[in-house]
DRENDRENMI-687579 format. One record per atom (N, C-alpha, C, O, CB): x, y, z; residue in one letter; atom name. Coordinates in Angstrom, 2 decimals, always signed. Glycine has a CB too. Layout:
<atoms>
ATOM        u        v        w  resn  name
ATOM        X        Y        Z     A    CA
...
</atoms>
This chain:
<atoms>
ATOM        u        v        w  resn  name
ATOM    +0.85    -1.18    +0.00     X     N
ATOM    +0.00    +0.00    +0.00     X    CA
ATOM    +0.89    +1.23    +0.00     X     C
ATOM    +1.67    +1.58    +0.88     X     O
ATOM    -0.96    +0.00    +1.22     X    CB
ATOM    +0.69    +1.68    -0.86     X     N
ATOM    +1.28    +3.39    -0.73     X    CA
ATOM    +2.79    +3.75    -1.65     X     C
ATOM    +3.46    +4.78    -1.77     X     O
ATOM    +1.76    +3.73    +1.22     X    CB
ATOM    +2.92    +2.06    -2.31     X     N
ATOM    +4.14    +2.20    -3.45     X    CA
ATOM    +3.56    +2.33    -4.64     X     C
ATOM    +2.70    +1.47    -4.47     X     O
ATOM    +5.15    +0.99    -3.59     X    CB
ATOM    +3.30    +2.83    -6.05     X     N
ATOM    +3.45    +3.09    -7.25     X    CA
ATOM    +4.48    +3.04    -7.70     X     C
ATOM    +5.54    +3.06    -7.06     X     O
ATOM    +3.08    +3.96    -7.53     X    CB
ATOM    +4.33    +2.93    -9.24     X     N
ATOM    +5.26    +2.64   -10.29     X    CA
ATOM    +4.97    +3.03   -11.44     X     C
ATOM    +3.88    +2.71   -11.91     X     O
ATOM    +5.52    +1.47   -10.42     X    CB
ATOM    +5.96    +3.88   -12.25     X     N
ATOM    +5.43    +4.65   -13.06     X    CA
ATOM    +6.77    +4.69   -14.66     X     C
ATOM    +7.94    +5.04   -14.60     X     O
ATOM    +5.11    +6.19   -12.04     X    CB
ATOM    +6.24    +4.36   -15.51     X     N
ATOM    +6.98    +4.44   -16.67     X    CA
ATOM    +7.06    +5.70   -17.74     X     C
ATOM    +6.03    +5.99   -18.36     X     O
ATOM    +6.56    +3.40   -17.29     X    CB
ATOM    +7.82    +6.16   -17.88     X     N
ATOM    +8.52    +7.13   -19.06     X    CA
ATOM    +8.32    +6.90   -20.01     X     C
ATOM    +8.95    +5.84   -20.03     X     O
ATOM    +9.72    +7.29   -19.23     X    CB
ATOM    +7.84    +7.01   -21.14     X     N
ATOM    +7.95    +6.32   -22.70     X    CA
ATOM    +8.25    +7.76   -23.35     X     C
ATOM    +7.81    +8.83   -22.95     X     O
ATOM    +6.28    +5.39   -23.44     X    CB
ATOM    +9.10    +7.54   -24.44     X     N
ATOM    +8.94    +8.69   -25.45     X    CA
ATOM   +10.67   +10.20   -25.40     X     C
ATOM   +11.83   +10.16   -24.99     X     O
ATOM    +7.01    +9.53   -24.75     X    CB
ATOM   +10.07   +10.89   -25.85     X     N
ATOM   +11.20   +12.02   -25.52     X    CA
ATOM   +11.52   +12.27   -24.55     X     C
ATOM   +11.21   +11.23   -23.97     X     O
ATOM   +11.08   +13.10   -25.81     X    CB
ATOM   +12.18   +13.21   -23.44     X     N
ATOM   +11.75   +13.65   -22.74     X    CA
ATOM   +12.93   +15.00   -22.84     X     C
ATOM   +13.82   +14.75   -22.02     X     O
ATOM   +11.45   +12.71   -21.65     X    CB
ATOM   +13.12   +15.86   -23.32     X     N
ATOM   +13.65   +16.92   -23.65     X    CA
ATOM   +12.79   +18.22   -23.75     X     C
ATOM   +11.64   +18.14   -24.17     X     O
ATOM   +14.24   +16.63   -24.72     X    CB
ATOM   +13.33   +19.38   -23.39     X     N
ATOM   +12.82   +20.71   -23.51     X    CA
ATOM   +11.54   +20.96   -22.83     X     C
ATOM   +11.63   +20.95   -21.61     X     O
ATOM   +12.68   +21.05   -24.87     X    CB
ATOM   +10.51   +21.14   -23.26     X     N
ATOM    +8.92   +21.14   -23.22     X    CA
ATOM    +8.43   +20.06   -22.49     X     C
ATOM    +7.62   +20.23   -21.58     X     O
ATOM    +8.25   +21.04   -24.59     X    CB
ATOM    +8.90   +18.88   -22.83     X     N
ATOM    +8.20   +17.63   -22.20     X    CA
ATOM    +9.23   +17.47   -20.73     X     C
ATOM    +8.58   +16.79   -19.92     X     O
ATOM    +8.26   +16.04   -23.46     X    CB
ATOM   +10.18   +17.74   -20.32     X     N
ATOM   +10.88   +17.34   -19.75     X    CA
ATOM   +10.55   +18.53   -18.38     X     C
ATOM   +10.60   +18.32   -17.17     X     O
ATOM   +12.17   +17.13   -20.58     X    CB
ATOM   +10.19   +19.86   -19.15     X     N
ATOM    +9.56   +20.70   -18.29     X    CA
ATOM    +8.45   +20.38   -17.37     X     C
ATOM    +8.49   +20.40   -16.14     X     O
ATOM    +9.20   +21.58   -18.95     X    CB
ATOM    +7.60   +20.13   -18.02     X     N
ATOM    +6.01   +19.95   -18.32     X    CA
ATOM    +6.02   +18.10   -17.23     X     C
ATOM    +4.92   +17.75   -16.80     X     O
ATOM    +5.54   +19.85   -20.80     X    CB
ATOM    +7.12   +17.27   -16.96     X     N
ATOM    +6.70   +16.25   -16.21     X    CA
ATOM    +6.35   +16.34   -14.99     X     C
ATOM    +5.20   +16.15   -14.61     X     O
ATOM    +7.41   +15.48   -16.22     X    CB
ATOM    +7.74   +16.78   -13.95     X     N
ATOM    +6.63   +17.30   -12.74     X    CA
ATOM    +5.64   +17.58   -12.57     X     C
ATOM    +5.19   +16.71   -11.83     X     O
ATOM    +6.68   +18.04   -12.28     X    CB
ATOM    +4.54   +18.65   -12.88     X     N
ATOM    +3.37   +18.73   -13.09     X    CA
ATOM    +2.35   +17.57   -13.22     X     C
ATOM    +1.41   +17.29   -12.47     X     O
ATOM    +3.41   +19.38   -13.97     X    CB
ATOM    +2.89   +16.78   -14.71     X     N
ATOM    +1.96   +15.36   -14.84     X    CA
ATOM    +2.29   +14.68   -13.92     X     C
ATOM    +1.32   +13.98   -13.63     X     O
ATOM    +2.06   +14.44   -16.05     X    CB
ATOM    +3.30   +14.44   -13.15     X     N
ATOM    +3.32   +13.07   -12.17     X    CA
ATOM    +2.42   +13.46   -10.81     X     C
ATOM    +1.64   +12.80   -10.12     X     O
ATOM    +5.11   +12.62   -11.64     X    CB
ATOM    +2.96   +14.96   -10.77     X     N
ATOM    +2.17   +14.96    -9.49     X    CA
ATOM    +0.36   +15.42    -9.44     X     C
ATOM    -0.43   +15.53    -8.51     X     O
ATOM    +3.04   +16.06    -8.58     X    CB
ATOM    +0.27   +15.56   -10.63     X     N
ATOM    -1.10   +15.60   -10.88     X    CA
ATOM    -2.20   +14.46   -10.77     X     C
ATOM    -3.34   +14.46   -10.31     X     O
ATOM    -1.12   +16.01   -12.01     X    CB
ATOM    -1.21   +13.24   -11.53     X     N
ATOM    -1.77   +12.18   -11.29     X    CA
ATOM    -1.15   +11.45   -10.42     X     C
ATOM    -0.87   +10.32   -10.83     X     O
ATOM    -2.00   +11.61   -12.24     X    CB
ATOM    -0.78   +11.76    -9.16     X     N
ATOM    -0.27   +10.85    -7.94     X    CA
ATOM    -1.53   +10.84    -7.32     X     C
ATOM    -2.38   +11.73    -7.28     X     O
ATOM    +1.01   +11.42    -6.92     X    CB
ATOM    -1.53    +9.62    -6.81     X     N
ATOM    -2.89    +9.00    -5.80     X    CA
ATOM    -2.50    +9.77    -4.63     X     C
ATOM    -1.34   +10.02    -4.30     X     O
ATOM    -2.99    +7.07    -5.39     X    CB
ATOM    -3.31   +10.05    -4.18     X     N
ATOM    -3.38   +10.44    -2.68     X    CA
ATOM    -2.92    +9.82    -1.42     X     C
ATOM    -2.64   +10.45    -0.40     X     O
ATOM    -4.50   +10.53    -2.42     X    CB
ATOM    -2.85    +8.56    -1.57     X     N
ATOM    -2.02    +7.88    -0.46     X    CA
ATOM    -0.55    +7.10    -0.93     X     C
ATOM    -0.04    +6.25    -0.20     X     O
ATOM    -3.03    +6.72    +0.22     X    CB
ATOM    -0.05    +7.45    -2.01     X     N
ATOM    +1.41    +7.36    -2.43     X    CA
ATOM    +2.43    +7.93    -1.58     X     C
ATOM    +2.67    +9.13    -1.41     X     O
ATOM    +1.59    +7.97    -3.68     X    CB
ATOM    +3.04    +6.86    -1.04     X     N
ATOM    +4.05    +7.52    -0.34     X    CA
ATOM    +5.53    +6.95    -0.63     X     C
ATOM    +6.51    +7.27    +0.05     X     O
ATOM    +3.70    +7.40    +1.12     X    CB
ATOM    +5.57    +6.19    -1.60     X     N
ATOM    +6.82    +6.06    -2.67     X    CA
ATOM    +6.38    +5.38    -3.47     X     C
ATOM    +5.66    +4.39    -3.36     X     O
ATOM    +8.14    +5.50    -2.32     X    CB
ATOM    +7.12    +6.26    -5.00     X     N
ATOM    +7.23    +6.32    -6.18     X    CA
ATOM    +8.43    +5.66    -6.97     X     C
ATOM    +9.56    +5.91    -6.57     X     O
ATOM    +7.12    +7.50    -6.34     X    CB
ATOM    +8.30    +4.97    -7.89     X     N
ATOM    +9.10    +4.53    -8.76     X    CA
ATOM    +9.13    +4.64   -10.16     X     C
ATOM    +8.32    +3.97   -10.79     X     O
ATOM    +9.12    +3.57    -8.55     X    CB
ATOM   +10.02    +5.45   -10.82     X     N
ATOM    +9.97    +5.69   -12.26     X    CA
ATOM   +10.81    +5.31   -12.36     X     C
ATOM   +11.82    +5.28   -11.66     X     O
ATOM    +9.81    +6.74   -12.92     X    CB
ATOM   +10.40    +4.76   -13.73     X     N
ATOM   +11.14    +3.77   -14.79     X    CA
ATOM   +11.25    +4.38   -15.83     X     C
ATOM   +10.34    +4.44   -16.66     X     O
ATOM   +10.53    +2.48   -15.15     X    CB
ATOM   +12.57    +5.03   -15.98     X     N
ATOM   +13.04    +5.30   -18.06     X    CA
ATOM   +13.83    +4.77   -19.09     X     C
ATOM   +14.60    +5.40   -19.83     X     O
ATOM   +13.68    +6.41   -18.42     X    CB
ATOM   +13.50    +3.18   -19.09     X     N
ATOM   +14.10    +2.22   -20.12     X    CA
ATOM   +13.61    +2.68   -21.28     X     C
ATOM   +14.26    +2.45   -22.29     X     O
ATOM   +13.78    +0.73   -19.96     X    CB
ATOM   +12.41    +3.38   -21.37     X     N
ATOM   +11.85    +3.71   -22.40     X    CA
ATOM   +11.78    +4.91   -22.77     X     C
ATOM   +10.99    +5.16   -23.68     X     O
ATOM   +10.93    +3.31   -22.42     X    CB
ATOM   +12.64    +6.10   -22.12     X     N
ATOM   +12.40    +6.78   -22.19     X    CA
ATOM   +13.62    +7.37   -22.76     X     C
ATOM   +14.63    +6.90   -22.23     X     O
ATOM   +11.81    +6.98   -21.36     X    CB
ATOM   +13.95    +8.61   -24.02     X     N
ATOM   +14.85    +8.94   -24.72     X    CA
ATOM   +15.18   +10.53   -24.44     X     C
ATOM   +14.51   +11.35   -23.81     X     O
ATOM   +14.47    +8.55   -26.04     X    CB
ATOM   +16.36   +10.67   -25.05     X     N
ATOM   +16.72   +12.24   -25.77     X    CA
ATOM   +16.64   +12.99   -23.95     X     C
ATOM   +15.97   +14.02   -23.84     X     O
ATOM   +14.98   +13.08   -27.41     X    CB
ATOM   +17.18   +12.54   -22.91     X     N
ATOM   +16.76   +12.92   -21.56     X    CA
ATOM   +18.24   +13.99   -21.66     X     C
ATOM   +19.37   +13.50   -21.68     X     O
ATOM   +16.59   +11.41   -20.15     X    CB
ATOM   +17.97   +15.57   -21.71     X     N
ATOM   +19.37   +16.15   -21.41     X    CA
ATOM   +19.36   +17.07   -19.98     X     C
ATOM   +18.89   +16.65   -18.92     X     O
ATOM   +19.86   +17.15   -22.77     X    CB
ATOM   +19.81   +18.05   -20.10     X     N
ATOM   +20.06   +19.22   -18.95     X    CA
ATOM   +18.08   +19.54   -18.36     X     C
ATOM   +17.68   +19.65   -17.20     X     O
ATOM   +21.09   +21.13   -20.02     X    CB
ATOM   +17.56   +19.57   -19.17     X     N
ATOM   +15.97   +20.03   -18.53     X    CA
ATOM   +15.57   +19.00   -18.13     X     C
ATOM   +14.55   +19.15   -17.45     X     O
ATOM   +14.80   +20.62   -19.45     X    CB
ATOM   +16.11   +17.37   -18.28     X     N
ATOM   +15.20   +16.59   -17.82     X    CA
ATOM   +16.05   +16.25   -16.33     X     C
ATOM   +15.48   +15.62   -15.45     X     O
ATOM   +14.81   +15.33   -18.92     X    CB
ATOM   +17.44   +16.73   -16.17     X     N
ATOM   +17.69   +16.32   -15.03     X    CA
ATOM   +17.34   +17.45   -13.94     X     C
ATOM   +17.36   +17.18   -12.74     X     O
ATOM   +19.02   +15.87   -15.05     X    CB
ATOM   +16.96   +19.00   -14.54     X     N
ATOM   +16.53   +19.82   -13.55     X    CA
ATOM   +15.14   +19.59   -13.16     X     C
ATOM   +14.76   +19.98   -12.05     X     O
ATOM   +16.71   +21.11   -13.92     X    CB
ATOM   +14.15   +18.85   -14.18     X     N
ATOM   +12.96   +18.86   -13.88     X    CA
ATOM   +12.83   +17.73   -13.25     X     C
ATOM   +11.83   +17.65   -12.54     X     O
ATOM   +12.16   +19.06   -14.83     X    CB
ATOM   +13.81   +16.43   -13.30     X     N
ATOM   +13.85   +15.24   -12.28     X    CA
ATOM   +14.12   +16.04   -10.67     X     C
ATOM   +13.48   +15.97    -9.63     X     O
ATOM   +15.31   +14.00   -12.78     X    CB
ATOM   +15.22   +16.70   -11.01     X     N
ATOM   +15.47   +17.28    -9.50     X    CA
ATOM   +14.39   +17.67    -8.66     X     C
ATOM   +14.06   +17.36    -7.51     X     O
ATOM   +16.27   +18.48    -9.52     X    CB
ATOM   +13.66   +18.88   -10.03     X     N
ATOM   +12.59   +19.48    -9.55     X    CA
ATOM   +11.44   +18.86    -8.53     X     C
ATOM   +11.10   +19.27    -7.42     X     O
ATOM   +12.07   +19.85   -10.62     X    CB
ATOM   +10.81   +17.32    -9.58     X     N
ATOM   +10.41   +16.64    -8.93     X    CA
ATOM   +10.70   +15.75    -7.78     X     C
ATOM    +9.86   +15.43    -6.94     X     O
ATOM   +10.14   +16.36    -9.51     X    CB
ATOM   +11.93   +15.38    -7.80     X     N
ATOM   +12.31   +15.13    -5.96     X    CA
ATOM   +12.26   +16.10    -5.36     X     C
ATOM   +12.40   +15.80    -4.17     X     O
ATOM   +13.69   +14.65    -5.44     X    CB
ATOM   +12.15   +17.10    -5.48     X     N
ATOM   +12.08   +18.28    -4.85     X    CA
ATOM   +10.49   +18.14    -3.76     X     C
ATOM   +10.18   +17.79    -2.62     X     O
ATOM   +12.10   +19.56    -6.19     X    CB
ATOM    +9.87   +18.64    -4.96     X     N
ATOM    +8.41   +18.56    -4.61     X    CA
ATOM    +7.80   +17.37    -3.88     X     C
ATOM    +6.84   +17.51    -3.13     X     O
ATOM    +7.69   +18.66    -5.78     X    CB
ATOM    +8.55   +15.88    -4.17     X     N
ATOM    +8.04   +14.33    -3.76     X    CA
ATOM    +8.22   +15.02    -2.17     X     C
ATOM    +7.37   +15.29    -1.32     X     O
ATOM    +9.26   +12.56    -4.34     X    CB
ATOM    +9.49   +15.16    -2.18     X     N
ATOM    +9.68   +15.28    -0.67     X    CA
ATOM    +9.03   +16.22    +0.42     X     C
ATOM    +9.00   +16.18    +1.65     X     O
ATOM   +10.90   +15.53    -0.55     X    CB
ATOM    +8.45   +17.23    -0.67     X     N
ATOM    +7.48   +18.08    +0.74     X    CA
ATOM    +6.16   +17.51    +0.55     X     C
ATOM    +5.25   +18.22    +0.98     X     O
ATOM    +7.27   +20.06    +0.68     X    CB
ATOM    +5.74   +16.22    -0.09     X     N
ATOM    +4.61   +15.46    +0.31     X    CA
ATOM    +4.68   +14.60    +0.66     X     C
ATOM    +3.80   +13.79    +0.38     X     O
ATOM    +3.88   +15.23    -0.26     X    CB
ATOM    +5.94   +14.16    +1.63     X     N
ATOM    +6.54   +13.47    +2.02     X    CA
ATOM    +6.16   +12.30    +1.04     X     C
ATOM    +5.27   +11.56    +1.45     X     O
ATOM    +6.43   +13.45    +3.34     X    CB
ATOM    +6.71   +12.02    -0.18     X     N
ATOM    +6.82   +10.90    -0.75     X    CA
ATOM    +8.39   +10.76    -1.17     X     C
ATOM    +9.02   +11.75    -1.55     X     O
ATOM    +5.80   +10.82    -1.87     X    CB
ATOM    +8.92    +9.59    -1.07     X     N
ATOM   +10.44    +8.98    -1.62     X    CA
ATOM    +9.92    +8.34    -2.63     X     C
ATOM    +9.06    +7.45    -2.73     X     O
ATOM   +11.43    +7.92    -0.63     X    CB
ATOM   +10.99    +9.30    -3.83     X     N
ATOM   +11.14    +8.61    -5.15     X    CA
ATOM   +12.29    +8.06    -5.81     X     C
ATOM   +13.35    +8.57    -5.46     X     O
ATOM   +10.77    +9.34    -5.95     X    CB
ATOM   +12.34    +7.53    -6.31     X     N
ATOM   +13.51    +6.65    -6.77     X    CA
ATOM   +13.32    +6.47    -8.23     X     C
ATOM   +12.17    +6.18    -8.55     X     O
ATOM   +13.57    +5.20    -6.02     X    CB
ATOM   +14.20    +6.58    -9.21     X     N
ATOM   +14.76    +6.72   -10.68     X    CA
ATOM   +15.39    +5.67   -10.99     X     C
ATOM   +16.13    +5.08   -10.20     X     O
ATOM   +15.67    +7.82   -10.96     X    CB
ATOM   +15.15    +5.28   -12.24     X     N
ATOM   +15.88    +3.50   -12.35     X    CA
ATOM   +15.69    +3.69   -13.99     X     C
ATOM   +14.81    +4.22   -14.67     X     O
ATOM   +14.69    +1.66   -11.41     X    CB
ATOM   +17.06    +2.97   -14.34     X     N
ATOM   +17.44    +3.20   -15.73     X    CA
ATOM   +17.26    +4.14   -16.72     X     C
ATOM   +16.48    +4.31   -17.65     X     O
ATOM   +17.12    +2.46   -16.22     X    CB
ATOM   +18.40    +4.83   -16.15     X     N
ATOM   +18.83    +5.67   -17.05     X    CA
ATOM   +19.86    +5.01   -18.18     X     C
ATOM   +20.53    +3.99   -18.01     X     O
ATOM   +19.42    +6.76   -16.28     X    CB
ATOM   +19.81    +5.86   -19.41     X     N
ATOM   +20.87    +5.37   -20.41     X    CA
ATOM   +22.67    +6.04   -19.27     X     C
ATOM   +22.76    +6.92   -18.42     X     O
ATOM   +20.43    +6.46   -22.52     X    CB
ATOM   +23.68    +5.14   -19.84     X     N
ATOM   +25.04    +5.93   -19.73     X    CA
ATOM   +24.87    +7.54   -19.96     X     C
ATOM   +24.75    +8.28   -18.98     X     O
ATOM   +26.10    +5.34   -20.89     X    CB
ATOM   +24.86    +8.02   -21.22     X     N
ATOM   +25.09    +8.96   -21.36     X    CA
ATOM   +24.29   +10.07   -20.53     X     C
ATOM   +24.92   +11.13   -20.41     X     O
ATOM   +25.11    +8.95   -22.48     X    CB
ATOM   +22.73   +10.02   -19.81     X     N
ATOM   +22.28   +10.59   -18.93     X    CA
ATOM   +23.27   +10.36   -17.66     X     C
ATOM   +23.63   +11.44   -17.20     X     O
ATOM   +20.94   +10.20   -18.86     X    CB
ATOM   +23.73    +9.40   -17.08     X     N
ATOM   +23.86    +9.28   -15.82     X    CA
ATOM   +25.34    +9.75   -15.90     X     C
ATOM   +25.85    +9.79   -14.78     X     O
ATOM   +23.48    +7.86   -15.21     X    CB
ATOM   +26.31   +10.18   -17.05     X     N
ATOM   +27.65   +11.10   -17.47     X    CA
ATOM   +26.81   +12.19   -17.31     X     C
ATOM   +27.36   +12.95   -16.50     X     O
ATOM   +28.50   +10.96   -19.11     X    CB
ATOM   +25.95   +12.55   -17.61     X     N
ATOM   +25.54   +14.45   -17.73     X    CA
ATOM   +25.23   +14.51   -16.12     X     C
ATOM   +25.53   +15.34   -15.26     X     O
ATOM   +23.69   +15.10   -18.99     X    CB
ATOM   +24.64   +13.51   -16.07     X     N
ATOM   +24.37   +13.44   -13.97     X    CA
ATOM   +25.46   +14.05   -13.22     X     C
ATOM   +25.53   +15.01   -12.45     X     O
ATOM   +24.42   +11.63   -13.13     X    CB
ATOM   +26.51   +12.96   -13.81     X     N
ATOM   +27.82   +12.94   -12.59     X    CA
ATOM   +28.58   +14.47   -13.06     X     C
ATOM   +28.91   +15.21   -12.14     X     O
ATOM   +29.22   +11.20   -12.83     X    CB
ATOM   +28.89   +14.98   -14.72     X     N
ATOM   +29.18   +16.00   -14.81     X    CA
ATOM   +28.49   +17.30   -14.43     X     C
ATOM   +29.12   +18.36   -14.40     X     O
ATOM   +29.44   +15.90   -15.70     X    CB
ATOM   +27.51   +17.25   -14.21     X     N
ATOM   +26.54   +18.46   -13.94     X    CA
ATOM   +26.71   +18.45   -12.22     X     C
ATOM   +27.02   +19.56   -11.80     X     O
ATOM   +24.69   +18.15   -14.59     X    CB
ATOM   +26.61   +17.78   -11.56     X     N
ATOM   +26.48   +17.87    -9.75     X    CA
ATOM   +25.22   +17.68    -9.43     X     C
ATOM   +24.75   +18.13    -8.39     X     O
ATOM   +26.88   +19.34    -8.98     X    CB
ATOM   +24.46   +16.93   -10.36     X     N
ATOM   +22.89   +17.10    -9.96     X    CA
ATOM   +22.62   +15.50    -9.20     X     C
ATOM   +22.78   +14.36    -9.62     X     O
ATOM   +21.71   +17.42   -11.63     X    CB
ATOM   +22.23   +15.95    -8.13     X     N
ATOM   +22.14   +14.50    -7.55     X    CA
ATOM   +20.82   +13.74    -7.68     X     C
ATOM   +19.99   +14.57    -7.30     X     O
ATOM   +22.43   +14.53    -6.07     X    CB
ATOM   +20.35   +12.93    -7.91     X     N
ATOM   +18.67   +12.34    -8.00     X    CA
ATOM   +18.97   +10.98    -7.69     X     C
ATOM   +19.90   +10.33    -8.16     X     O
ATOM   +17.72   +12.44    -9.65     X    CB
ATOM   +18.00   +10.57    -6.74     X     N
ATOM   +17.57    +9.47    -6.30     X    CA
ATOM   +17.54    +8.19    -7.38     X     C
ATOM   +16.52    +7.96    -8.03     X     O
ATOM   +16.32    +9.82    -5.76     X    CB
ATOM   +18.64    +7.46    -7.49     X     N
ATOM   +18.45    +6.61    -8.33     X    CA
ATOM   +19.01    +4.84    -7.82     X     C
ATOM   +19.86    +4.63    -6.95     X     O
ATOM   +19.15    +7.31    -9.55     X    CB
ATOM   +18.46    +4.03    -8.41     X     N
ATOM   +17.90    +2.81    -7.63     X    CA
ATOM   +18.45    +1.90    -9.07     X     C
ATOM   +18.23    +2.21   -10.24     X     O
ATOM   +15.85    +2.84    -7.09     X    CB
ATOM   +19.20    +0.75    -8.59     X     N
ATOM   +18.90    -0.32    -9.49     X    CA
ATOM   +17.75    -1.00    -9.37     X     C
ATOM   +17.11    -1.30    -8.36     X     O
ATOM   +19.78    -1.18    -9.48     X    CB
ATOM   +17.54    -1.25   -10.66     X     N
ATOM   +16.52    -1.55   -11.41     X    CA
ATOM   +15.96    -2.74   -11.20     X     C
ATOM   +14.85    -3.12   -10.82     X     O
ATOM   +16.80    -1.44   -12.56     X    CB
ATOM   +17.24    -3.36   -11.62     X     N
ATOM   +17.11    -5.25   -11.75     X    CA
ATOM   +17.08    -5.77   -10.06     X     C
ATOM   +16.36    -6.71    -9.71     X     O
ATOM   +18.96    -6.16   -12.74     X    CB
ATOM   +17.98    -5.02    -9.11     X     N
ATOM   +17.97    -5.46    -8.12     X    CA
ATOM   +16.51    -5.21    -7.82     X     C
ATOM   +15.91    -6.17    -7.32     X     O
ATOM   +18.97    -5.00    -7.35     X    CB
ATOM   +15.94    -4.28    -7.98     X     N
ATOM   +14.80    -4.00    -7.31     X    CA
ATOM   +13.43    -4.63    -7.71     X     C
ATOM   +12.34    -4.68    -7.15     X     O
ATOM   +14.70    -2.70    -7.35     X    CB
ATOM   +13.99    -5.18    -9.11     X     N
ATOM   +12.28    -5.96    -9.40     X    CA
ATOM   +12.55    -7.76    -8.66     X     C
ATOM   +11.74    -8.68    -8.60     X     O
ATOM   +11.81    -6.13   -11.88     X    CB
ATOM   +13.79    -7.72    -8.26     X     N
ATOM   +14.11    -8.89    -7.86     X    CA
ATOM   +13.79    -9.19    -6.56     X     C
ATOM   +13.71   -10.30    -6.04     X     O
ATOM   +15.27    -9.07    -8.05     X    CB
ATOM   +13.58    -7.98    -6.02     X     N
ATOM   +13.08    -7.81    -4.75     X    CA
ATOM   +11.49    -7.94    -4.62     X     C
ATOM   +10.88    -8.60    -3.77     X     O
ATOM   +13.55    -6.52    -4.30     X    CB
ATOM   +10.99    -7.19    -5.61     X     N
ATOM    +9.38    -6.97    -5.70     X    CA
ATOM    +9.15    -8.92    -5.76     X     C
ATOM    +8.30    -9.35    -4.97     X     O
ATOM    +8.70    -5.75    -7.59     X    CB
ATOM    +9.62    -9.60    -6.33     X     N
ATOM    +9.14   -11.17    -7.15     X    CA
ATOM    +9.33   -11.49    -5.98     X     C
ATOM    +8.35   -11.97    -5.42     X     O
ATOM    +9.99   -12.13    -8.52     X    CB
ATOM   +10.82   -11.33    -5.03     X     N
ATOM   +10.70   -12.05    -3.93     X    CA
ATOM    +9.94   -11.73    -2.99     X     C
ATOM    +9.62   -12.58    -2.17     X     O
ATOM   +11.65   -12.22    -3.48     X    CB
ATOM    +9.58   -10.70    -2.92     X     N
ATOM    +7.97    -9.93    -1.94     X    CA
ATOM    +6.85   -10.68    -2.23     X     C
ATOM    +6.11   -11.27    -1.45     X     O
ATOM    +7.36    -8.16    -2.43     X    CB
ATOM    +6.80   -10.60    -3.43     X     N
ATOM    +5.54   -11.57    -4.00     X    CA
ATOM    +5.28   -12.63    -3.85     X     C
ATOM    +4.10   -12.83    -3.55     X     O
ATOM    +5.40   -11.75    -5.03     X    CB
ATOM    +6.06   -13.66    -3.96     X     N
ATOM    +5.99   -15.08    -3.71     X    CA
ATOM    +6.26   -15.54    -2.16     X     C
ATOM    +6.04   -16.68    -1.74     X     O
ATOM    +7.03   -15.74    -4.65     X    CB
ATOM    +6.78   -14.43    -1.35     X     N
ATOM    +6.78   -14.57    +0.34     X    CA
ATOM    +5.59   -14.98    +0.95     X     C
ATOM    +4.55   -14.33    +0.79     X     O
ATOM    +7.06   -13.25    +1.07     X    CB
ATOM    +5.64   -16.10    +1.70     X     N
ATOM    +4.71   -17.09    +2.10     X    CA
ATOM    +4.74   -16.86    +4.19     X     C
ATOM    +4.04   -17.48    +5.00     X     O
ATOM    +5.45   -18.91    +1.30     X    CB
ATOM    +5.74   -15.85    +4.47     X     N
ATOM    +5.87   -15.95    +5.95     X    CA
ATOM    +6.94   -16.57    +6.54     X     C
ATOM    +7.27   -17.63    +6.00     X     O
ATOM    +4.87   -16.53    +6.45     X    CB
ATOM    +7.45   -16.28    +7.31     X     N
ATOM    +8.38   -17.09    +8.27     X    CA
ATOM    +7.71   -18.36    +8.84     X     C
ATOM    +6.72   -18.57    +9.54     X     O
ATOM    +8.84   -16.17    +9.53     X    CB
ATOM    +9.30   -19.65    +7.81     X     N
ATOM    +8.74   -21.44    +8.56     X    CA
ATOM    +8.79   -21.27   +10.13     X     C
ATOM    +9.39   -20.50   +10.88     X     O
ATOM   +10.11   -23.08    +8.15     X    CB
ATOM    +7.80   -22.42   +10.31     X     N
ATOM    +7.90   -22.44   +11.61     X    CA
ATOM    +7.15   -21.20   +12.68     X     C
ATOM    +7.73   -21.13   +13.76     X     O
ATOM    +9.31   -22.49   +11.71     X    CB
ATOM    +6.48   -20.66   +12.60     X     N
ATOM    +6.30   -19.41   +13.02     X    CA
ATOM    +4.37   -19.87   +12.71     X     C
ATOM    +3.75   -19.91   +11.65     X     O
ATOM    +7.36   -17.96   +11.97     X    CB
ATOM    +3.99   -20.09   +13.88     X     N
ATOM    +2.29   -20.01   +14.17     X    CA
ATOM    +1.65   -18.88   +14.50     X     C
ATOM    +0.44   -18.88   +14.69     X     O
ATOM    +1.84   -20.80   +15.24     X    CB
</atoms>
């Protein structure tokens, strides 16, 4: 309860890259209290999409929600480390590996 997951598809440069904050937090549920975006699918991410990522951790955090960023291409996460912009970012693979093992958790053996 209270985790979402949310996918990127498409450009995300200039205009659109502006313009996301707004959509995510527009359509955040009301009892979200961490977020997960996913941009495997998502392209062309430069300087506006890492201020408007910032932006949006920005904002997650005075609704008290923790968000976390997962797959980025190389060349975003070089403009990351060259720029000083820090954003919440999460492996990916570790983390859906975690969700499957959440899922299939049956309880501690032994334990009535």
């Amino acid at each position: 309860v209270g985790t979402w997951y949310l996918q990127v598809s498409g450009s995300l440069y200039f205009a659109a890259a502006k313009a996301l904050p707004g959509q995510v937090l527009e359509a955040l549920p009301a009892d979200c209290r961490e977020l997960h975006i996913d941009f495997a699918h998502a392209h062309q991410l430069r300087m506006s999409a890492a201020i408007a990522l910032r932006e949006l951790a920005d904002d997650l955090q005075q609704k008290d929600v923790r968000v976390w960023y997962g797959n980025f291409g190389t060349q975003f996460t070089e403009l990351l480390d060259r720029s000083g912009i820090l954003l919440p970012i999460r492996d990916w693979h570790l983390e859906r590996q975690l969700i499957e093992h959440h899922d299939n958790y049956s309880g501690p053996k032994g334990v009535n």
